[in-house]
C-alpha positions in Angstrom: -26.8 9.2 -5.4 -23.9 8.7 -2.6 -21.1 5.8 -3.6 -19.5 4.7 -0.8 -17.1 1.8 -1.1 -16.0 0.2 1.8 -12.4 -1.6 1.6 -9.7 -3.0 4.3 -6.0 -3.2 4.0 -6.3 -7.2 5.7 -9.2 -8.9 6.3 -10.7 -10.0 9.4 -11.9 -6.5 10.5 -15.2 -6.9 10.1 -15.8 -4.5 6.8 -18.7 -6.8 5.2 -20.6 -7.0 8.1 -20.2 -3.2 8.6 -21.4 -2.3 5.4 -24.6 -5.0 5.6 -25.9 -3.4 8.8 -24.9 0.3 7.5 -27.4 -0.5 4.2 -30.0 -1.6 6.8 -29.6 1.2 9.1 -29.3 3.8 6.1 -32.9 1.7 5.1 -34.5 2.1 8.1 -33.7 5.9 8.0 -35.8 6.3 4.5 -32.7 6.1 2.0 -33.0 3.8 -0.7 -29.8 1.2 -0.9 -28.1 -0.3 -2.9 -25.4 -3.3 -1.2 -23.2 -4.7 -3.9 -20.9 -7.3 -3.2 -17.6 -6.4 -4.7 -15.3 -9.1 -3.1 -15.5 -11.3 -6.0 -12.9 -13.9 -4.9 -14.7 -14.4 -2.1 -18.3 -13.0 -2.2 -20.4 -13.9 0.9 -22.2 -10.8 1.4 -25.7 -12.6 0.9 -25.0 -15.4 3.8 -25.3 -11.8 5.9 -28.4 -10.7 4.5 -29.9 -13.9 5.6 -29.7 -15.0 1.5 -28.7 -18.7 1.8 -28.3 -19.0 -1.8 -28.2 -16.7 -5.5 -29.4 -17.6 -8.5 -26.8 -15.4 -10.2 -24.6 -12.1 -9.5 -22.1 -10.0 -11.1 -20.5 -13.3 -12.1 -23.3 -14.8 -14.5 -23.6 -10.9 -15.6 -20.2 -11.0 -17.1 -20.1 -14.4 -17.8 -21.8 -13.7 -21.2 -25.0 -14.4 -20.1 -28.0 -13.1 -21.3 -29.1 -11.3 -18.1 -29.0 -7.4 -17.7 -27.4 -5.7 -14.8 -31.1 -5.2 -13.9 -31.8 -8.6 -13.4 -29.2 -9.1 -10.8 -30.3 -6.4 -8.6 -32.3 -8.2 -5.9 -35.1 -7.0 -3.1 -34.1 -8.3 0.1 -35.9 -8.5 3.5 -35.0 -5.6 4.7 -36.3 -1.9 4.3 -35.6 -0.1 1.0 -32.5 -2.2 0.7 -31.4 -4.0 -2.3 -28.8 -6.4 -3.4 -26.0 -7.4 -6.1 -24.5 -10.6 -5.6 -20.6 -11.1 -6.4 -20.9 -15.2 -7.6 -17.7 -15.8 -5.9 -18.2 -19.4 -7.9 -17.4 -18.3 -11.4 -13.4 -18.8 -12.1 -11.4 -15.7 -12.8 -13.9 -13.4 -11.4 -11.5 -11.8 -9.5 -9.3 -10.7 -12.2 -11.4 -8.5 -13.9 -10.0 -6.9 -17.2 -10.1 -2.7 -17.5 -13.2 -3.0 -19.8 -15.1 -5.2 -17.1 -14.4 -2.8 -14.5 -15.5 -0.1 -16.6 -18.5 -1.6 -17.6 -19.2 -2.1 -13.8 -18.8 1.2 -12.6 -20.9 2.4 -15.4 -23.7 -0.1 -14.6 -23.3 1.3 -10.6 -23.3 4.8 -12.0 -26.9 4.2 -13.4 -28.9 2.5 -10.3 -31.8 4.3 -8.9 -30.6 5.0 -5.5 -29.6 7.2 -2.8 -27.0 5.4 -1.1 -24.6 2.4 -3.1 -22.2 0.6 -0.9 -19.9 -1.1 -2.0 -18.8 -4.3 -0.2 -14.6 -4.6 -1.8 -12.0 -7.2 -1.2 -9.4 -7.3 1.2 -5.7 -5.7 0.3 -4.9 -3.7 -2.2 -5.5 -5.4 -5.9 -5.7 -3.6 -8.5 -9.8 -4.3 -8.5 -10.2 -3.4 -5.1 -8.2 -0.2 -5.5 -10.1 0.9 -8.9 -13.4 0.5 -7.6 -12.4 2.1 -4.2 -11.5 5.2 -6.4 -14.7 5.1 -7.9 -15.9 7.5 -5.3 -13.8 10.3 -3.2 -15.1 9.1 0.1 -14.1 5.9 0.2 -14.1 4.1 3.8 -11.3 2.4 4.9 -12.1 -0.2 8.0 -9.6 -0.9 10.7 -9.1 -2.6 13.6 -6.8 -1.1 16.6 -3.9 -4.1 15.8 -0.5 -2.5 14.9 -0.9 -4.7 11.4 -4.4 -3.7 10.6 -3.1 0.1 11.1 -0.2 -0.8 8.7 -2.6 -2.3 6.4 -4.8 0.4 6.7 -1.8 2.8 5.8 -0.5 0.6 3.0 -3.8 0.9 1.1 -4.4 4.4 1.5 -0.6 4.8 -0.2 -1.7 2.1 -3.3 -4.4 4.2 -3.4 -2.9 7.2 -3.6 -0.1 5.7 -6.2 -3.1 4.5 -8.2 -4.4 8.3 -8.8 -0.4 9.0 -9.9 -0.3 6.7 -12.7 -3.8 8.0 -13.8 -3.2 10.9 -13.8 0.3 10.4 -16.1 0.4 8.9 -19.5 2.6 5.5 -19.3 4.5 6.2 -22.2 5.5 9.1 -20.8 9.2 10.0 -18.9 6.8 10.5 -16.1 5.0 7.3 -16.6 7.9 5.0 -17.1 9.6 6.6 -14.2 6.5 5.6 -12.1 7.1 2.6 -13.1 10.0 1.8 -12.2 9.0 3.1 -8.6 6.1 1.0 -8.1 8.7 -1.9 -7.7 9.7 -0.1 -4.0 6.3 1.5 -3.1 7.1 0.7 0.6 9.7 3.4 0.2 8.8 5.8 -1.5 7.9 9.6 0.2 5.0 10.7 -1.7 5.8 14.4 -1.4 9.6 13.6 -2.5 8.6 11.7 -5.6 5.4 14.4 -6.3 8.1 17.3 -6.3 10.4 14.9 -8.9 7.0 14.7 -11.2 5.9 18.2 -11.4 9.6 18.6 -12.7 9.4 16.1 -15.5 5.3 16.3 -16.4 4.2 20.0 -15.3 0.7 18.8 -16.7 0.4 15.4 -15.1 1.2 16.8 -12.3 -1.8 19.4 -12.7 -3.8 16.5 -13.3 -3.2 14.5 -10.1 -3.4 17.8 -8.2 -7.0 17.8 -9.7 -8.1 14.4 -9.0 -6.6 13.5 -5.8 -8.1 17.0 -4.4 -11.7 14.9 -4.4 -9.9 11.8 -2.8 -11.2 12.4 1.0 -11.3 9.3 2.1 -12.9 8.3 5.8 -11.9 5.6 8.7 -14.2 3.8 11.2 -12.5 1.7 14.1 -13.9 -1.6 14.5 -13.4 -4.3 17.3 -12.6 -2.4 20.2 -11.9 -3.5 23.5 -11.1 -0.2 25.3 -11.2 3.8 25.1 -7.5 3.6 24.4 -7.8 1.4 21.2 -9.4 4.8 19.6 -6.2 6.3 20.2 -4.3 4.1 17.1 -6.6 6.1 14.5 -4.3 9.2 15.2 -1.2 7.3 14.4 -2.7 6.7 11.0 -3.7 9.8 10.5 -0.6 11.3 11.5 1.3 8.4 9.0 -1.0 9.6 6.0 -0.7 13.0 6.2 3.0 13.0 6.9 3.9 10.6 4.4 0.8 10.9 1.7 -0.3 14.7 2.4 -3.9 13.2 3.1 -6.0 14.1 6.1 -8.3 11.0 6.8 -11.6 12.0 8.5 -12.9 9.9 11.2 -16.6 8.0 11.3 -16.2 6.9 14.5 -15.9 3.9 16.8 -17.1 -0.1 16.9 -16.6 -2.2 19.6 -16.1 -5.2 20.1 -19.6 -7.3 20.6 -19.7 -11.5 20.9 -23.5 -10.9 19.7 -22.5 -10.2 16.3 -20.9 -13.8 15.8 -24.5 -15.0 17.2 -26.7 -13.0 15.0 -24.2 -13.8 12.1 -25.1 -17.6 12.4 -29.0 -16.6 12.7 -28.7 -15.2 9.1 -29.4 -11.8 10.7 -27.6 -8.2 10.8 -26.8 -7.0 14.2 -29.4 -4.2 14.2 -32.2 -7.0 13.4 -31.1 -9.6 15.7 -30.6 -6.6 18.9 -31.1 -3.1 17.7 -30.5 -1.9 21.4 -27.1 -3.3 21.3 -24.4 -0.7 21.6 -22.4 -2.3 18.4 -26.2 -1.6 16.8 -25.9 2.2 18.0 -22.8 2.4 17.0 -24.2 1.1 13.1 -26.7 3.6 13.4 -24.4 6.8 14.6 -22.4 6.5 12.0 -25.0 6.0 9.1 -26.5 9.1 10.5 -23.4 10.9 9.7 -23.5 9.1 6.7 -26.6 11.0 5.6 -25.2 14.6 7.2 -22.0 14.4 5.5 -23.9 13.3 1.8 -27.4 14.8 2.0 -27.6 18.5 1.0 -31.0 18.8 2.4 -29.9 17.4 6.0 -28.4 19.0 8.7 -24.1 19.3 8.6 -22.2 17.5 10.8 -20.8 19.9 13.7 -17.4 19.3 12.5 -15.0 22.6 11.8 -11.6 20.4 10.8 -11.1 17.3 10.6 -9.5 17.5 14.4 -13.4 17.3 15.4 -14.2 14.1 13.7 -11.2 12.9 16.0 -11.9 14.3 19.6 -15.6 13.1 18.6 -14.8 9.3 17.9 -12.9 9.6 21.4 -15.8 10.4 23.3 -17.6 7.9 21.4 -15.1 5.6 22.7 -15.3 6.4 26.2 -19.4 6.8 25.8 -19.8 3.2 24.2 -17.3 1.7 26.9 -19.8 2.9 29.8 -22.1 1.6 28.5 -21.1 -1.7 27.8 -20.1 -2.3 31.1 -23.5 -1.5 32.3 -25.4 -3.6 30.3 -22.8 -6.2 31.6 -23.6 -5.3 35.2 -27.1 -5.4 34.3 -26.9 -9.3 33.0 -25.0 -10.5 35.7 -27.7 -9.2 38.3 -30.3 -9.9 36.9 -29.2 -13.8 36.0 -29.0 -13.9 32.8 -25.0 -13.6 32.9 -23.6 -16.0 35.6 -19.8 -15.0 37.7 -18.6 -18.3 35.0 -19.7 -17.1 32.1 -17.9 -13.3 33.4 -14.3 -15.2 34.5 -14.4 -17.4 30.8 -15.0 -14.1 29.4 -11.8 -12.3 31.0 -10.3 -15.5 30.2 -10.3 -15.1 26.7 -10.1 -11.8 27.1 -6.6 -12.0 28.6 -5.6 -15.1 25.8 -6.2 -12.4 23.5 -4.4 -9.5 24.9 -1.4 -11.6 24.7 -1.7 -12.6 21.0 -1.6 -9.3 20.7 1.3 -8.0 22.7 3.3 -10.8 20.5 1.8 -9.7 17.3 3.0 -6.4 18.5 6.4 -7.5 19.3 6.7 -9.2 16.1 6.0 -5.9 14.1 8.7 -4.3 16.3 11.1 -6.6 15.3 10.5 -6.3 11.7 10.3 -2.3 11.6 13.6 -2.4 13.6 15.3 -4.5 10.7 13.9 -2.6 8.1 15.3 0.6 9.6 18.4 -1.0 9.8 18.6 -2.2 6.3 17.6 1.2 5.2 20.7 2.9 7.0 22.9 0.5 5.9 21.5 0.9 2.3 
């Protein structure tokens, strides 16, 4: 059995709806899948599955109920995929204690599966970081906007602070020391403080080394416009494994696709509602390498370094793009697509483009002060 959690540093990036259409496409490819929904502020996971209500979830489960994690495993419509609620209704659900969480993983340890995503909250709580850990390869879901890549960033470094003050006792002169850095995690240089560590707490340090050298976590782009938006993964990567010493492997590339809003209010994945959509190919490419990179019996992914998970994703880019515009072309000659509905589309296009540039200019701004306030400092 594969764990694979997916997480987002903001939300808005579309990482629930990823991992729904990922368990049906991993479904329709024979695996048996298990979708839990994890986000248990705000669990809506079902509403995508076409569920329009639960009877319970993970909620009543720990709730003191008599149900077992069993009963809250549910069939669902679609092939070889199953389901565990969140119950975003029960109060405090969010805040789990360190024996809930425990308990949970254990439960998730035990299902009879090949595949378990894991649907997690947005940011970087303690929750969503402990169950993202739960598994090495971990996907982290991004959009090309300057503050998604930040996001992105930022919980890849509470993720990798996380494993730190696992892997060091708290009563320790390591562990207090950590401590006292979590207060300016924005600034800290992982290498720096690592080197500072290994001086104070030779065998915590061993131990990080040890568990962070199975933390290979994975990105996939979503929500892009054009060929170039693939080019922001790099900066991340380049970010994590300046500042973190962590190579992050690329999935590949989403765009953009107004059909998925559509199919959302039909109570239907993407893949169900148009499977020939190029968002749907996109779903499926990427649960294919799903199954390459976690099945021993199936055939590797081509990839020598981690460069080639890169150039790969680029061409997917520019591959997707082309087509995109064809099927385009194709609905505005044969009808279907009028020259209105093509201008409105630019349109908002365009509104869009410059939300973004001031978004931009607004990040600017701040990472300008904050350079500023660190010289002075």
């Amino acid at each position: 059995m594969q764990i694979v959690p997916f997480a987002s540093g903001k939300g808005g990036v579309g990482k629930s709806l990823l991992a729904c259409n990922l368990a049906v496409a991993l479904g329709e490819a024979g695996k048996r899948v298990v979708l839990v929904d994890l986000d248990l502020g705000g669990s809506n996971l079902h509403l995508m599955l076409g569920m329009r209500s639960v009877r319970h979830g993970i909620g009543t489960f720990l709730s003191g109920s008599n149900l077992s994690f069993e009963d809250i495993v549910f069939s669902t419509d679609y092939q070889n995929v199953r389901f565990v609620p969140g119950d975003a209704e029960i109060p405090g659900l969010a805040n789990l204690t360190a024996a809930q969480k425990r308990m949970l993983v254990r439960r998730i340890n035990k299902l009879d599966a090949d595949f378990v995503l894991l649907d997690l909250g947005a940011g970087t709580s303690y929750n969503t970081l402990d169950f993202f850990l739960t598994s090495g390869n971990g996907v982290v879901v991004a959009t090309p906007t300057p503050t998604a890549m930040v996001n992105a960033y930022l919980l890849l470094k509470n993720a990798v602070f996380r494993i730190l003050t696992n892997s060091f006792k708290k009563k320790s002169k390591a562990g207090e020391y950590l401590k006292k850095q979590a207060d300016s995690l924005q600034r800290i240089y992982i290498p720096t403080l690592l080197e500072k560590l290994k001086g104070i707490d030779p065998d915590g340090h061993q131990a990080f080394q040890e568990a962070f050298s199975r933390f290979t976590p994975r990105i996939i782009l979503n929500m892009l416009e054009d060929p170039k938006d693939a080019d922001t993964a790099h900066r991340l990567r380049r970010s994590s494994k300046q500042y973190l010493s962590l190579d992050v492997e690329h999935l590949g590339v989403i765009y953009r696709d107004d059909l998925q809003d559509i199919a959302l209010g039909s109570g239907l994945p993407i893949l169900r509602y148009k499977p020939s959509a190029v968002l749907s190919q996109a779903v499926y490419r990427i649960a294919d390498k799903l199954i390459q990179l976690n099945m021993e019996d199936a055939a590797p992914v081509e990839w020598e370094s981690v460069d080639d998970s890169y150039e790969e994703a680029q061409m997917e880019a520019h591959t997707d793009f082309d087509n995109k515009v064809d099927y385009i072309e194709d609905l505005l000659h044969s009808g279907a697509l009028s020259q209105g509905d093509l201008v409105e589309t630019i349109k908002n296009q365009q509104i869009e483009i410059q939300h973004l540039r001031r978004e931009n200019m607004l990040y600017k701004s701040k990472l300008v002060k904050a350079m500023r306030q660190g010289y002075e400092a």
